[in-house]
N, C-alpha and C positions, 0 to 999 in steps of 0.2 A: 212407279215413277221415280223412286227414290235410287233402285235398281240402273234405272236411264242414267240420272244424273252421276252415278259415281262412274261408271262404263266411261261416261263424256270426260268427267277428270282424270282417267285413267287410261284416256285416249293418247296417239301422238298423234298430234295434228300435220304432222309430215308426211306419214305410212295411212293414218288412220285405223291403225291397231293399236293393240292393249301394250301397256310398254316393253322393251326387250330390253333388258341391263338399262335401265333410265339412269339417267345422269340431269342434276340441276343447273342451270344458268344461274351469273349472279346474280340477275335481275327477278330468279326464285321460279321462271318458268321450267319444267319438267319433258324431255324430250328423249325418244332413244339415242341410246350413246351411239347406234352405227347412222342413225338420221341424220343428227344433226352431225356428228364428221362429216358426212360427207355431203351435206350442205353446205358447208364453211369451207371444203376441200375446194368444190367446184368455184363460190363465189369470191372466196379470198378475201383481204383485207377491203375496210373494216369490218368484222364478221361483225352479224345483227342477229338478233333474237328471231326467230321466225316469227315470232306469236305478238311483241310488243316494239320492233325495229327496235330495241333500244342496243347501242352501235358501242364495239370495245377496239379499238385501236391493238391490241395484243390479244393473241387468240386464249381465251381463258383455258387454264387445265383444269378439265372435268371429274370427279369422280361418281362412280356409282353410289348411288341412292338406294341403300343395302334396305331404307324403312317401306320405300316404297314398291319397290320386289316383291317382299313380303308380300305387300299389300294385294299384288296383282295376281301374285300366285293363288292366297288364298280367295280371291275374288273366281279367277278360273275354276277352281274345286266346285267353288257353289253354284255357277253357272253347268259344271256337268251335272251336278248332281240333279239340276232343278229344270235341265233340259227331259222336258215331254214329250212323247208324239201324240196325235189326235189321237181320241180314246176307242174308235174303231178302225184304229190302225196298228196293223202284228207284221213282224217282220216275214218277207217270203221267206219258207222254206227249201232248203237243197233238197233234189230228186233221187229216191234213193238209190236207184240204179241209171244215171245218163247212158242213155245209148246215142252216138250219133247217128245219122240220116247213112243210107250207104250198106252193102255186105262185104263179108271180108274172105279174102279168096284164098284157098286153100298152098301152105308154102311149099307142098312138094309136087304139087301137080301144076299150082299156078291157075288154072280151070274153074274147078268145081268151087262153090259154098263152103266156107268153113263152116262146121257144126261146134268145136272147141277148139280154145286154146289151153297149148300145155306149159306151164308155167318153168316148169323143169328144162323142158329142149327150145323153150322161147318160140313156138312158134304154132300157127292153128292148121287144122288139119279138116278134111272132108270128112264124111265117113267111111269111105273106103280107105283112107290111109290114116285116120285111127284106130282101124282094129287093133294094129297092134298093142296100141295100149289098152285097150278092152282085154283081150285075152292072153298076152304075154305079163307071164308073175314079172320077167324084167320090170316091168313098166307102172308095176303096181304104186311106187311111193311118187310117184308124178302125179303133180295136182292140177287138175282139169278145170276148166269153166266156161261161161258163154266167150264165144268170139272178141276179141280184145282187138281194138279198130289201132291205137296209137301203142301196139305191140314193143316196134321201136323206141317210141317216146319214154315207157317204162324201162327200158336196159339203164344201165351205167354204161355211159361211153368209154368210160376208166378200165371198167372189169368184166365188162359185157355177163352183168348179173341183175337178176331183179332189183329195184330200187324198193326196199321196205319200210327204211324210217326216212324222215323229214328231218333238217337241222337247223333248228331257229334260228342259231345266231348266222348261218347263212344266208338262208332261205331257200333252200335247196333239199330235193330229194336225195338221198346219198341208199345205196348197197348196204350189206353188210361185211363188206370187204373193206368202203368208205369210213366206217367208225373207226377204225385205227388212225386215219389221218385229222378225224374231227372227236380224238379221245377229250381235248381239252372244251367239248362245246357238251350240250345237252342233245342229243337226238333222241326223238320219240319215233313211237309205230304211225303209221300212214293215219289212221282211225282217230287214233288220239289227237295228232297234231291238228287233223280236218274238221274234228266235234270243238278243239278249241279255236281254233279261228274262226268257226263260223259263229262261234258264240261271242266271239270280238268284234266280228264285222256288224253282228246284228244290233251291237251293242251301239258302235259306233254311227251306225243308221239311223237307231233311235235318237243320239245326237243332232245328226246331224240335222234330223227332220225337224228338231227343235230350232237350230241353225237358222233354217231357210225361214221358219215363221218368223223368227228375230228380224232377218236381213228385208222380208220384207213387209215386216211393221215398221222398219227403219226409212226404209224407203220412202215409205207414205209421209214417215213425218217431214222425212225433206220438202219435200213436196209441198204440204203442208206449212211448215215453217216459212220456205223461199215465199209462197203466198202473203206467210204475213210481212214478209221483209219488204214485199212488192207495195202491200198496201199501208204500210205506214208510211215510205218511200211517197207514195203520191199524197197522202195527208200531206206530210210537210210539203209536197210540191206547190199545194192546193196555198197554204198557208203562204207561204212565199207569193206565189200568185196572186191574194189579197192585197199584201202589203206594197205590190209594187204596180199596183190597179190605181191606187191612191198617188204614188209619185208619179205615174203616166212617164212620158218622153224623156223626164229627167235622168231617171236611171235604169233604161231600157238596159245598157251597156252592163250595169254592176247586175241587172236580173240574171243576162244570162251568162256572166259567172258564175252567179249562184246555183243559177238551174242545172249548167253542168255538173259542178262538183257534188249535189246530189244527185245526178242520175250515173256519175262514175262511181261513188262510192254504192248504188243499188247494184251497178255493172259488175262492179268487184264482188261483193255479196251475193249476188246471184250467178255467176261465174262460179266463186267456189261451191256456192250449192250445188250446180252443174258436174264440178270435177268431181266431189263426193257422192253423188247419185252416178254417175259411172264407173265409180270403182267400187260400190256396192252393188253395183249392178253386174259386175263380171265377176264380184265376188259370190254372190247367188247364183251367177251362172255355174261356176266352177264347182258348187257344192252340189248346183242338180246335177251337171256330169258325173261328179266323185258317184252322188248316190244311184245312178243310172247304172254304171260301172259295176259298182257292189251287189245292184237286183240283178243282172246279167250274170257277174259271178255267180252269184246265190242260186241261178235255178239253171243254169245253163255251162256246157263243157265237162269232163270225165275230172276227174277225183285229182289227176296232177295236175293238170291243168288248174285245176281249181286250187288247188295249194299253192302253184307259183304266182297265179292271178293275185290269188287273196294276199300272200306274204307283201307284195309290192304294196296292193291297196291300202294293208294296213297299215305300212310305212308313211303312209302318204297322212301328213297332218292337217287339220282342218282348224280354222279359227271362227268362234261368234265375231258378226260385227258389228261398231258401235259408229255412232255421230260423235262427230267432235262439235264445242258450240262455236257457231257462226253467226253474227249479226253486225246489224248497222255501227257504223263508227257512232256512236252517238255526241259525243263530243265536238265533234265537226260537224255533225247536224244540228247542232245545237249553238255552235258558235257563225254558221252561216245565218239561219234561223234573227239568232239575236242581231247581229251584224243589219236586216231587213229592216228588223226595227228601228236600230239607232239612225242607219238611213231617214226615215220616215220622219223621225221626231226632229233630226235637223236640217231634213228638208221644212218642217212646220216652224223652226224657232226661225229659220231663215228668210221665209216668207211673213211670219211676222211681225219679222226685226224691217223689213221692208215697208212693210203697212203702217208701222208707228211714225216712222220718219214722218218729216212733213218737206213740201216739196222747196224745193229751191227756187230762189230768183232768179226770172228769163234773166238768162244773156246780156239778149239785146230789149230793150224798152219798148221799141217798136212791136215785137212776137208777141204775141198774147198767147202763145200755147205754151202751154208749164211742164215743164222737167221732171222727171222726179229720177234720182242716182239709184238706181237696182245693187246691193249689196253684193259683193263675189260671194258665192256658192263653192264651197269646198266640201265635193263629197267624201268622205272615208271609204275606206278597202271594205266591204265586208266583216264581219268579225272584230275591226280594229273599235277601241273605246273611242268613243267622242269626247273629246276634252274642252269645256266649256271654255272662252278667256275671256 
């Protein structure tokens, strides 16, 4: 719970993620520096608070919020560290040899079944036009193996040589022709760089599986929450309704003032529940894609394929998501609220400033039917004080 509530401080209630270079308002609200730019970009003068409308005439210069960085940074750490997956849940494993579906036809006949490919002359062969490398010593340091489907795929277009290492900082298979041009990056063997990504990928699954139970136990509580918003919302309706059961006809017109501005401020409340439940809802969408993606990599496709896939995937960053808080103006429900009341009690001193009176003398002498002078009724707005005189 504790975990919830910092996430929600550490929200932007713009993006609704954890903050990116945040920067302070004077008014002490906290917001990312490219949010709010470009909130105030689009809206223009007078720029306002997102969070409290409070309105500045000149557009404040912001700086970064170097304590509260910190803050988010080290929140992230603890969040990967503490992300779990279900405890009967192991990441799939890659297959050790993929084969695809399909046979691969022989390159000098075109016809026949390859039985091998020769890594040396780049191409597979039947057995009738691998003998030669069976029994010719020429041919002896040519290294043979099953049928290789994406043959092509493995060349260097550069050098038209095998591709044998991987180079991180590109992400790309490169030759050994290629390391002269990638001397300034790290290239590893095929093996090595394939055992390490998939040990980042799996890593990053386990993540992310933690991810999706986050987004949606988040989810729920919106859910949750908008409910309770819904039904405090009708308490005070319910309340209001009382107080203006008692003035009947009188103040029909100020009730439903009343009623609306709390059913617009549920509108608005319930609205942003709505936009936050949507974009936590595409944001769990996008994480089960990511992790669809990565068990497709992981057990499926040949070994470059699988290194180009992976490089990309791993590229591709994933965020936890958080609620920001959202609830009733209470202020305005509380100033509508009181407003019902003051109504009511000067509808009562009014009616019985009327009662006290005593009536006045007919007119005319002749009428025997008595008069009495009805006192003006001046309702107040809502919320305004009634000032006695």
């Amino acid at each position: 719970m504790a975990d919830m509530s910092l996430a929600e401080e550490l929200t932007c209630s713009i993006c609704l993620e954890l903050f990116k270079v945040p920067v302070t308002t004077p008014c002490g609200h906290n917001f990312c520096g490219s949010c709010l730019g470009e909130t105030w970009t689009v809206k223009g003068p007078p720029y306002q608070c997102p969070q409290c409308r409070a309105e500045f005439q000149e557009r404040p210069r912001l700086h970064k919020n170097t304590v509260l960085c910190t803050v988010v940074e080290q929140f992230q750490q603890a969040e990967l560290a503490r992300a779990t997956p279900p405890d009967d849940w192991t990441p799939p494993a890659r297959a050790a040899n993929p084969r695809p579906a399909g046979q691969v036809s022989c390159d000098h006949c075109l016809k026949a079944t390859a039985v091998k490919t020769c890594l040396v002359c780049m191409a597979s062969f039947c057995e009738e036009h691998l003998r030669p490398h069976l029994d010719s010593p020429a041919f002896r340091d040519h290294s043979l193996q099953p049928p290789v489907h994406d043959l092509l795929h493995r060349k260097c277009p550069q050098h038209n040589r095998l591709r044998d290492f991987f180079c991180p900082e590109h992400s790309e298979c490169i030759c050994h022709v290629c390391l002269v041009e990638h001397k300034t990056c790290s290239p590893v063997p095929l093996s090595q760089a394939s055992a390490d990504l998939e040990a980042k990928l799996k890593h990053k699954l386990t993540v992310m599986y933690g991810q999706i139970n986050g987004a949606s136990r988040a989810l729920e509580d919106v859910r949750a929450r908008q409910q309770d918003v819904r039904e405090a919302a009708q308490r005070k309706l319910e309340q209001l309704r009382q107080e203006y059961l008692e003035m009947k006809a009188l103040i029909d017109a100020s009730e439903a003032s009343s009623t609306r501005k709390i059913k617009e401020e549920e509108k608005r409340v319930s609205s942003k529940f709505d936009t936050i439940y949507q974009i936590l809802l595409k944001k769990k969408s996008e994480i089960q894609t990511m992790k669809e993606e990565i068990e497709v990599a992981l057990t499926q496709g040949g070994e470059f394929e699988f290194l180009e896939k992976a490089a990309k995937l791993q590229a591709v960053s994933t965020k936890p998501v958080y609620v920001p808080k959202v609830e009733l103006n209470h202020e305005l429900v509380k100033g509508v609220c009181q407003g019902a009341a003051d109504l009511k009690h000067e509808l009562k001193r009014c009616l019985r400033q009327s009662q006290e009176k005593k009536p006045e003398e007919p007119a005319d002498p002749g009428d025997s039917a008595e008069y009495v002078k009805a006192p003006t009724l001046k309702l107040p707005r809502p919320g305004k004080k009634v000032v006695s005189k």
